[in-house]
C-alpha positions, -999 to 999 in steps of 0.1 A, spaced: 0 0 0 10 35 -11 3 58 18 -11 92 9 7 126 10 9 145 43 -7 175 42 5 204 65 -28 221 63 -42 217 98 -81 215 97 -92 241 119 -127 238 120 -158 218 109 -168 237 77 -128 231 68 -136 194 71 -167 191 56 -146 214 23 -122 185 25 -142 160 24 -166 173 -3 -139 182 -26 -121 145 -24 -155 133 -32 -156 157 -64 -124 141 -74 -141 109 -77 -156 92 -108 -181 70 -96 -179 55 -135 -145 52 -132 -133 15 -135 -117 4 -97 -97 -25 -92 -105 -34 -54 -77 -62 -38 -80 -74 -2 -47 -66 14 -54 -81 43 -31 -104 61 -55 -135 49 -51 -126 13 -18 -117 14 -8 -151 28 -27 -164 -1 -4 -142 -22 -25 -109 -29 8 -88 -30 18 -109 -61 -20 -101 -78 -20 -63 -66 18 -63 -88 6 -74 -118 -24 -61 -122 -2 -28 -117 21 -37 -144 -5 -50 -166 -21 -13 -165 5 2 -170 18 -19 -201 -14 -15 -215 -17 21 -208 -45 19 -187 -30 37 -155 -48 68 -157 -86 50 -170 -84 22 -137 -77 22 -104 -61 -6 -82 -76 2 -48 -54 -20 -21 -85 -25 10 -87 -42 42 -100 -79 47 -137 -81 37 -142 -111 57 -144 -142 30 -110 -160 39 -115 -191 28 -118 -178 -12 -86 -151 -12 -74 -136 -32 -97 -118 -34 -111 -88 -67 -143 -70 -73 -146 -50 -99 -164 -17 -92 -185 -3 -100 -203 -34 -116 -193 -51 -86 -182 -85 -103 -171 -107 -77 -138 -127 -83 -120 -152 -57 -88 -169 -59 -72 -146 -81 -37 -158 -93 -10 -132 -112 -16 -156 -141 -54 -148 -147 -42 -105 -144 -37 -102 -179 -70 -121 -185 -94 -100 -159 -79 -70 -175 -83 -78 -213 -115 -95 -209 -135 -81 -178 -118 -46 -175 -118 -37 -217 -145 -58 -227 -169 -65 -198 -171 -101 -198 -173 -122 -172 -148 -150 -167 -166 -180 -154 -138 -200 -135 -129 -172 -112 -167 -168 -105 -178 -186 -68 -197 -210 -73 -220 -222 -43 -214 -257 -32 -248 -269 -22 -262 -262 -57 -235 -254 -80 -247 -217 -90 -220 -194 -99 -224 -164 -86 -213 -129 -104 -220 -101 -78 -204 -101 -44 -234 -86 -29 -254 -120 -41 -230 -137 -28 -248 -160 1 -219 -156 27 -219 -116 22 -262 -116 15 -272 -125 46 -248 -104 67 -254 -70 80 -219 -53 75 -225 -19 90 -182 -24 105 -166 -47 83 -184 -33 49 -160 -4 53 -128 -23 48 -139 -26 14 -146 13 7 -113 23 26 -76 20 17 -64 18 57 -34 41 49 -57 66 33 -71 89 57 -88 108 27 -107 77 19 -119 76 56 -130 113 50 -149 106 21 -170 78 37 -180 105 63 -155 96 86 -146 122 115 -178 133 111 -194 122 146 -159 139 160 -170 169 147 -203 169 152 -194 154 195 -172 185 200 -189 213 185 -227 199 197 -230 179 225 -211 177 258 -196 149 275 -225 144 292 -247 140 263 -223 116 244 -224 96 276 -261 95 270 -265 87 240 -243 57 243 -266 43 275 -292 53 253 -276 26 220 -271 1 249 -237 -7 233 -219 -35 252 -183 -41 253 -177 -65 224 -144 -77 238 -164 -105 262 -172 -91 291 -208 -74 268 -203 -46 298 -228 -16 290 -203 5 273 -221 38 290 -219 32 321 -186 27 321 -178 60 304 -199 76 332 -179 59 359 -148 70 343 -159 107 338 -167 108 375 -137 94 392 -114 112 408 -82 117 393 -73 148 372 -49 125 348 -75 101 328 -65 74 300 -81 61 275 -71 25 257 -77 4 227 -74 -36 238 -61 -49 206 -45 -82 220 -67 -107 207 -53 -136 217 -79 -166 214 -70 -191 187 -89 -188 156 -102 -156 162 -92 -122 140 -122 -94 141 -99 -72 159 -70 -73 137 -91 -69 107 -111 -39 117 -76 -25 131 -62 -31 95 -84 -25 71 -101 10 89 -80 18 118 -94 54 117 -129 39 125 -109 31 157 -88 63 164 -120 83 158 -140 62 185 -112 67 208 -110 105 205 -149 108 212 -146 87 241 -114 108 254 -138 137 251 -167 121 264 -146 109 299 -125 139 300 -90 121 289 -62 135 269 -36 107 264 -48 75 248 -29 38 237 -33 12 214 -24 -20 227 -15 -45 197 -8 -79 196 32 -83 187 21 -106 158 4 -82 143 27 -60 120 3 -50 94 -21 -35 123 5 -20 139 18 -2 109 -14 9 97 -26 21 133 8 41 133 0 55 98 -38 64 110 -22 83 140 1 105 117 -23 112 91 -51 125 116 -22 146 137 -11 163 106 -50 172 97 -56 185 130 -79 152 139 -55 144 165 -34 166 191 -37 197 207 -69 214 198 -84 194 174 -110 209 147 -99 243 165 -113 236 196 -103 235 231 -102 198 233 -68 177 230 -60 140 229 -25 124 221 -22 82 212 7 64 217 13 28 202 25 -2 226 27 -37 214 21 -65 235 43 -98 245 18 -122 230 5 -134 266 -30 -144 263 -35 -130 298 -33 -98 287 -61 -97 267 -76 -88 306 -81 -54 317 -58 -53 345 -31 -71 332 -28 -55 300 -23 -21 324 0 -37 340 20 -46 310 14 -13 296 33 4 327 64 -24 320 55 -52 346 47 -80 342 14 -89 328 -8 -107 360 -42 -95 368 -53 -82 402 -83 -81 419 -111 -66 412 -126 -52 441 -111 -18 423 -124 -12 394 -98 3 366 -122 31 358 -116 41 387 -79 33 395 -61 15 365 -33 28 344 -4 44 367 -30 42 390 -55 68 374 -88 62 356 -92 42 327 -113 35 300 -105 6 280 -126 -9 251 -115 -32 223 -113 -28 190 -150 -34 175 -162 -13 205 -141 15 197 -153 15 158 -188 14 172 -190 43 186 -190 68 153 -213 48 136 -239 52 170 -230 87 173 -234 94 129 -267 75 129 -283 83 166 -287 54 193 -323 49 182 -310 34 147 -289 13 167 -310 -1 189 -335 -13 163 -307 -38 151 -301 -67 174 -323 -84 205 -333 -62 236 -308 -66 260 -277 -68 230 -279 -40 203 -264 -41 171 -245 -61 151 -213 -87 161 -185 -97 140 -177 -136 145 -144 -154 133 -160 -185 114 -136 -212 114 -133 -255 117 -154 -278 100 -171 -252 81 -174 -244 40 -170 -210 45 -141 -198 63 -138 -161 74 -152 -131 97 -190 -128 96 -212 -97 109 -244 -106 119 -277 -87 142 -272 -98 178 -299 -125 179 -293 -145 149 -296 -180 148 -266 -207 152 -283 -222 124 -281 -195 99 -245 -189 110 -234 -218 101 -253 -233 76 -267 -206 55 -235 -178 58 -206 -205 65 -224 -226 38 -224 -262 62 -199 -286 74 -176 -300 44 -176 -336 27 -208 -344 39 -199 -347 74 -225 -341 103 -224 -310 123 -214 -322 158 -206 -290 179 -197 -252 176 -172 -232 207 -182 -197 207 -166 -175 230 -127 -184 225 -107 -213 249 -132 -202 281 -162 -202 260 -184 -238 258 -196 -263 234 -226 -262 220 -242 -292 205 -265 -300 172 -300 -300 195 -291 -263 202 -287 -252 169 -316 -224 171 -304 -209 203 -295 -169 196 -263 -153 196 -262 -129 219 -246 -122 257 -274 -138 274 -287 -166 257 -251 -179 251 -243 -179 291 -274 -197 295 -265 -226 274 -233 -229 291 -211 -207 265 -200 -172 260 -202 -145 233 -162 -140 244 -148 -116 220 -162 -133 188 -143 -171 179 -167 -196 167 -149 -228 158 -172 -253 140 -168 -294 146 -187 -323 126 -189 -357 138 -150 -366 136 -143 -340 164 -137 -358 197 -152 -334 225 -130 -348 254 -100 -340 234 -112 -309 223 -113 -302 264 -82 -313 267 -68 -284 240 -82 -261 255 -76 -264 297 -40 -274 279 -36 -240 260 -50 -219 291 -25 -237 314 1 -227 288 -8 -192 290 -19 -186 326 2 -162 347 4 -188 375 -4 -158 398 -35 -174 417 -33 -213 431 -69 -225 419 -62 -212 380 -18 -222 386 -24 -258 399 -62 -264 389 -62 -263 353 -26 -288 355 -47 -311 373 -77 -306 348 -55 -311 319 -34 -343 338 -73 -361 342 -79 -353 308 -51 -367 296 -54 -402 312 -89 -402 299 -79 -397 259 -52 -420 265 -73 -453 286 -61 -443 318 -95 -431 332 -114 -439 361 -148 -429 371 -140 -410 400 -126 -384 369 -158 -370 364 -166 -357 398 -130 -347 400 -136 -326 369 -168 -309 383 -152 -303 418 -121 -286 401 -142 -267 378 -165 -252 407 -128 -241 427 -118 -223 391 -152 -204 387 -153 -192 424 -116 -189 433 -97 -175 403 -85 -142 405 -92 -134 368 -117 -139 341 -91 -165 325 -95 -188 354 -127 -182 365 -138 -192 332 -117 -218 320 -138 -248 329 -163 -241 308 -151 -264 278 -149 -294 304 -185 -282 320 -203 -280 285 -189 -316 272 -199 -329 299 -232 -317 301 -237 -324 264 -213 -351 255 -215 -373 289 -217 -405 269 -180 -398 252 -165 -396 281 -183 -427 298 -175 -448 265 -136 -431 272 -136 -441 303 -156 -478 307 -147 -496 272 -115 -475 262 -123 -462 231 -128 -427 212 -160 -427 194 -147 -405 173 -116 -424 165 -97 -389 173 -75 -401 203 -50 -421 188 -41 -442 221 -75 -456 217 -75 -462 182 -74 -499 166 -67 -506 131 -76 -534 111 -74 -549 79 -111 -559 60 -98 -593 43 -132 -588 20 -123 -556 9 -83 -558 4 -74 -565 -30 -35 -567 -21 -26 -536 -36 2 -529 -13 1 -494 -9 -10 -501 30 27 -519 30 43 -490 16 26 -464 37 33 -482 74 64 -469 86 66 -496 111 59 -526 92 33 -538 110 18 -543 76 29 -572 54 18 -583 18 10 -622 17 14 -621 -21 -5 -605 -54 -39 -601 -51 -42 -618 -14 -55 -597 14 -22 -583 36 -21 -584 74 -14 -565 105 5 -572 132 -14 -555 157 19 -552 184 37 -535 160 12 -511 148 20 -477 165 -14 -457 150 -8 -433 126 -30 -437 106 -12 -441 69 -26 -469 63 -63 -458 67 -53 -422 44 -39 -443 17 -66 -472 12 -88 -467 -13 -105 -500 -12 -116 -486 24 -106 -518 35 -86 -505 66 -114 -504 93 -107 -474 129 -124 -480 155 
């Protein structure tokens, strides 16, 4: 990405902005042929930077540099089909784009408006190929009022931001309303934190704004940490001003004047482009002392974080930001009140932050008439596992698991059954198939024994194995527990030590009332939301998938044929045609041909289960149990 030139014309006012952003809007040829890419990390791991080059040097071979436009965007949210190109303004929707089919697109679709079939999605379940991305079924039945954005925005541009009416609610906050009355309107939207607590965003401003403490901070929690989950880093790339102009209104709104993004360390591209967003808006006047010419300053400084999933939580992300170590503390003070350096704090994550102009653009009432009663608006889920369609999905709070999954994500894959879906990251719980029409929002979620969490949704069919999948998880929040507090330090070792023995045929009865004791001393005696959540993936397999653990534990085997300990291979003498390729595959030779065309045969002592011989049959005549 080209990042534009910085101006040293300071907006002083308003009417300046609203000049600026009507005469960038003059410059623009809505008939003009744009090339959009998604630069987003997803895309370019797929190798977008190698399709954004050539179609760049396929313009300008041709001449066409000054009739199309390459536009390099954020992620719009459909991983699983990048690289991805739409063509605006016709809006033609191709997916896994390759620098080989450039010279195509641009000879075909761009000079001759045709469409090229192949690079067309086609859907799965009825083989209909698809030309418009707003057709498309993962994007149609999503309501994109965040995400749709990244698409409209190069991040690095803040004159793109502009043009999409962005700084807009700043302008109108500080020259219209008081602190007070942005407070209010905020209660009013019923925004609640989207970073898994769902607290009432409001209230928490308010709490803030009347703390004592002259020195007040506002902060951006971009340290997503829970595996498979990306909304934050994708808002934070692809429209990080959506962000920084969220975080200025609440600054104003609490009465704060220095402000930090916290980013996950492995996240380079947000960094950069939050750093970029920062510059751009000082140098406008956006950001800084007296910004828009009024009396109101606010200053942002970018820290990245040490990749501890811990300090995804308020108190230990302070602490990290002041250069301890990051361990929570308790919470009997709250860190509105007494957080950073010891002095009120607000801190919001990402999609929270980016909420907040949109509320204050479109008034609270708009808002709340999206979503359920108690959770308003819309929530961006990371859609990943067993699922056709990969990627970040924006939804109404209130809409169904079903529709998530089978009518956005497009079903499980290969005609496998859906089993269970984990919302809510590692600490959030397992839902089963018999709960498919249960809501997403805060509330329902905690009632079925899950979490909204900051957004993950991981998808299994039937060849998940839940106890395992119990095990991963108490194993990864062991691994990235601060060991501070004894019940979260020395519970989840035991958790994960039961577990173990259980996958593996070591497992005894008493394991399950083990397990619900343990969990019971994590809920009420961890000092932290990591720990006082962390049984919840043992808690909701066992309420819902009780009969794997008993067949686990009573006849030693995995139903699933996912824990390999419990595994038995065998050879189908009525199917084996004595190909050999079961020979070739076993690395142990347990395996050995008894001549051309005669069934082989497994030594079952020497078999150490791994499975080749199962991938490579294709008489299926290697039975798992």
């Amino acid at each position: 990405m080209i990042t534009s030139i910085r101006s040293t014309v300071r907006l002083g006012s308003p009417l300046q902005l609203e000049a600026l952003r009507e005469s960038i809007v003059q410059k623009k040829d809505p008939s003009k042929c744009v090339i959009v890419i998604c630069a987003g990390t997803g895309c370019l791991a797929a190798g977008a930077a190698d399709v954004i080059a050539a179609f760049k040097e396929e313009l300008k071979a041709k001449n066409l540099e000054d009739r199309v436009d390459v536009k390099e965007t954020g992620c719009p949210g459909f991983c699983e089909r990048g690289p991805l190109v739409v063509l605006r303004p016709r809006n033609i929707f191709y997916q896994q784009v390759t620098p080989q089919d450039v010279p195509e697109v641009v000879a075909e679709s761009v000079l001759q408006d045709k469409i090229i079939d192949r690079l067309l999605f086609c859907d799965p379940r009825d083989n209909r190929t698809i030309i418009h991305e707003e057709e498309v079924p993962f994007y149609e039945k999503q309501t994109r009022i965040i995400l749709g954005n990244n698409e409209e925005v190069d991040p690095t541009s803040i004159e793109d931001y502009i043009a999409i009416g962005g700084y807009s609610s700043l302008a109108k906050v500080l020259f219209e309303m008081t602190p007070q009355e942005v407070i209010d309107e905020i209660k009013r939207s019923k925004l609640r934190g989207r970073g898994g607590g769902g607290f009432p965003t409001g209230v928490k401003w308010a709490t803030c704004r009347n703390a004592h403490g002259i020195t007040k901070y506002i902060i951006c929690n971009a340290d997503e940490g829970d595996p498979g989950a990306f909304m934050d880093r994708a808002i934070l790339e692809g429209n990080p001003h959506s962000v920084l102009e969220g975080m200025i209104i609440g600054a104003y709104a609490v009465g704060s004047n220095e402000g930090y993004f916290y980013v996950r360390n492995e996240y380079p591209l947000a960094v950069e482009n939050a750093r970029i967003a920062v510059e751009r808006a000082e140098d406008l006047g956006l950001l800084g002392d007296d910004i828009l010419g009024s009396d109101f300053s606010f200053h942002v400084k970018i820290n990245r974080g040490g990749g501890a999933f811990v300090c995804g939580e308020s108190t230990s992300l302070m602490a990290s930001l002041e250069g301890k170590v990051g361990e929570p503390r308790a919470k009997y003070i709250h860190t509105v009140e007494r957080g950073l350096w010891d002095c009120p704090s607000t801190l919001n994550n990402v999609e929270t932050w980016a909420n907040v102009p949109i509320i204050l653009r479109n008034g609270a009432d708009w808002y709340c008439a999206i979503g359920t009663e108690e959770s308003k608006g819309t929530k961006i889920f990371s859609l990943v596992g067993k699922i056709n369609n990969t990627g970040l999905v924006e939804v109404p709070m209130g809409t169904r698991l079903e529709d998530i999954i089978f009518n956005i994500g497009g079903g499980i894959p290969n005609g496998k059954m859906f089993k269970a879906v984990q919302t809510g990251g590692p600490s959030g719980g397992c839902i089963p198939s018999s709960m498919l029409h249960v809501p997403v929002d805060f509330d329902e979620l905690s009632k079925v024994g899950s979490m909204m969490g900051s957004g993950g949704m991981i998808v299994m069919d039937e060849d998940t194995c839940m106890v395992d999948v119990a095990k991963y998880f108490v194993n990864f929040l062991e691994g990235e527990s601060c060991g501070k507090c004894v019940p979260c330090r020395e519970g989840l070792k035991r958790m994960g030590q039961i577990l173990a023995a259980i996958t593996e045929g070591r497992g005894r009865e008493t394991d399950i009332a083990t397990l619900e004791r343990l969990s019971v001393v994590l809920k009420e005696g961890a000092l932290c939301a990591l720990g006082q959540t962390a049984a919840n993936p043992v808690m909701s397999t066992l309420q819902y998938f009780r009969d794997e653990y008993d067949v686990h534990i009573k006849e030693k085997r995995c139903p699933a044929g996912a824990c390999r300990a419990l595994i038995r291979y065998e050879i189908i003498t009525d199917k084996c045609v004595g190909c050999g390729l079961c020979v070739k595959a076993c690395p142990s030779k347990a395996i050995v041909s008894m001549g051309k065309k005669e069934p082989v045969v497994m030594d079952e002592s020497l078999c150490i289960k791994c499975g080749a011989c199962f991938d490579v049959c294709r008489m299926d005549a290697v039975g798992k149990e």
